[in-house]
N, C-alpha and C positions, 0 to 999 in steps of 0.2 A: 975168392975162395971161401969156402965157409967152414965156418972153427967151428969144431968137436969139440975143445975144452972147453969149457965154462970157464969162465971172466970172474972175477971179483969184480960185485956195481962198485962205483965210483962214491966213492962215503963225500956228499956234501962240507961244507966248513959250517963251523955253527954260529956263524953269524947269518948266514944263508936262511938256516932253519929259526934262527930265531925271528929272522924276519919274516920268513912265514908264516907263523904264529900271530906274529903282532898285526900282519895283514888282516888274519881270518879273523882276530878278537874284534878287530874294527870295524869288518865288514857285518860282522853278526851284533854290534853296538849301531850300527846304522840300521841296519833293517828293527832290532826292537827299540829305538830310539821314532821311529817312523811311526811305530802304532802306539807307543805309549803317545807323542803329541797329539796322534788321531783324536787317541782317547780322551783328552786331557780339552782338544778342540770340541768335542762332544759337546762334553760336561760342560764348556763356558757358555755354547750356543744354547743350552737347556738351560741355566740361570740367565740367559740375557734375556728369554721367550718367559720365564717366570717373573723377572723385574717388570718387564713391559708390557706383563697383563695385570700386572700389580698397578704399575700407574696408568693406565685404560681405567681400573675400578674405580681409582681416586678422583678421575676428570668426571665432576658434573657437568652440565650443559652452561651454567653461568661460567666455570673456569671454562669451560672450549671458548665462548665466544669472547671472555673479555683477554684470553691470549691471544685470540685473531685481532680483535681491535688494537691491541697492543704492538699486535707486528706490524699490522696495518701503519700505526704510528712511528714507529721504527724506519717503515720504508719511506714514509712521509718525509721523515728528519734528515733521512742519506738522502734524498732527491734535494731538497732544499741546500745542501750543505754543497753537494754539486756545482747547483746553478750558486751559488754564493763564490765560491771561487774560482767558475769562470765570468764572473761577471766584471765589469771596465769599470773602473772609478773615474770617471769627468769630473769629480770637481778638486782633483788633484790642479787642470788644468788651471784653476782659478786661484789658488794657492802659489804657483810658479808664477804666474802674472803678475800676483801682487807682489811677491818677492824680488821680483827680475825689470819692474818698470822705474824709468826713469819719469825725474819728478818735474817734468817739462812737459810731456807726453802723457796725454790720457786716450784712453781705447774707448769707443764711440759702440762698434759690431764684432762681434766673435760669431764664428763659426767651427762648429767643433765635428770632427769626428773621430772619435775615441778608438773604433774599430782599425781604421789603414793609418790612424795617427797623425791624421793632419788637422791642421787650423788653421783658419784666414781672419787675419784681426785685420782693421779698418782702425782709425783714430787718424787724432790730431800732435800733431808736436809744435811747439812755436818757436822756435826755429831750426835747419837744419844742421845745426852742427849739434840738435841735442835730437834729431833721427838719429843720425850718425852713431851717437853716444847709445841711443838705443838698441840700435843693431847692432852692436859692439860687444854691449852688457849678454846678448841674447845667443850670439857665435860663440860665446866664451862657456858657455850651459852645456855641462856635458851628454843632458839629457834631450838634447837637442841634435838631431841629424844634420837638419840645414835650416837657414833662414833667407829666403827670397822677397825682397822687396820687388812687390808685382805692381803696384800702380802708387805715385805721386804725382799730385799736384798744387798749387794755392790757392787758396780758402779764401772767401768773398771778406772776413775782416784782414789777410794776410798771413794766416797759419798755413802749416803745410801741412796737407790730407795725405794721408797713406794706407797702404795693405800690403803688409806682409804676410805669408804664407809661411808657414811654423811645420817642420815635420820633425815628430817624434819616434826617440825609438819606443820598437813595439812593445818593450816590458814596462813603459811609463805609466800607463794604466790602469795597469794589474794591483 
């Protein structure tokens, strides 16, 4: 049914209304906060276009090119520096040899490959219980994966010839 008298509106609380207020002060603090950074973005891209036609004036033709030969040398030095630390150190190999051999046994052929980490040394030992000692000394290297004696035999004075197969782990080289 519909009412003839007129209502009293509903009077809001005023914490209602105060928030209302604080809504609309912040909405209208966004929108002129939006054009003042505009403005402000402006102005930096018009001093950044006046600095860098300032240093355009200052490049003569000797500065342009001896800044390119310079970066030129720059890229020279990171390519070098690259291949310097991926490169394999083999004569690390030769430094564990000398450390790790028994003083009975001397190594005659080496074969080295630094990259899959293997080696095949050949030599003499005189006699076998000082192989023995040296595939002992060589198991015991932590830097060592495995050690495979692949061929023995006896030597036309009576030494005994051998090769073992040496594999290292892959970060021995580095």
């Amino acid at each position: 049914m519909v009412e003839i008298i007129p209502r009293k509106a509903v009077e809001l609380p005023l914490w209602l209304k105060i928030l209302f207020y604080v809504l609309i002060a912040l909405l209208v603090l966004a929108f002129l906060s939006y054009f003042i950074l505009g403005h402000f973005q402006k102005k930096s891209l018009v001093s950044l276009q006046n600095l860098e036609t300032e240093i355009s004036r200052e490049k003569t033709p000797q500065k342009i090119t001896l800044e390119k030969e310079i970066l030129g040398y720059q890229k020279k030095i990171r390519d070098f520096g690259l291949i310097l630390n991926h490169r394999l150190v083999s004569s690390k190999f030769f430094d564990f040899l000398e450390g790790t051999s028994h003083p009975q046994v001397w190594f005659s052929q080496v074969s080295l490959s630094p990259g899959a980490g293997l080696s095949v040394v050949s030599g003499h030992a005189e006699t076998f219980p000082a192989l023995g000692q040296q595939i002992q000394i060589l198991r015991k290297e932590t830097t060592l994966k495995d050690v495979a004696l692949d061929k023995i035999s006896l030597g036309k004075k009576g030494e005994i010839e051998f090769t073992l197969n040496l594999t290292f782990d892959v970060n021995f080289f580095k």
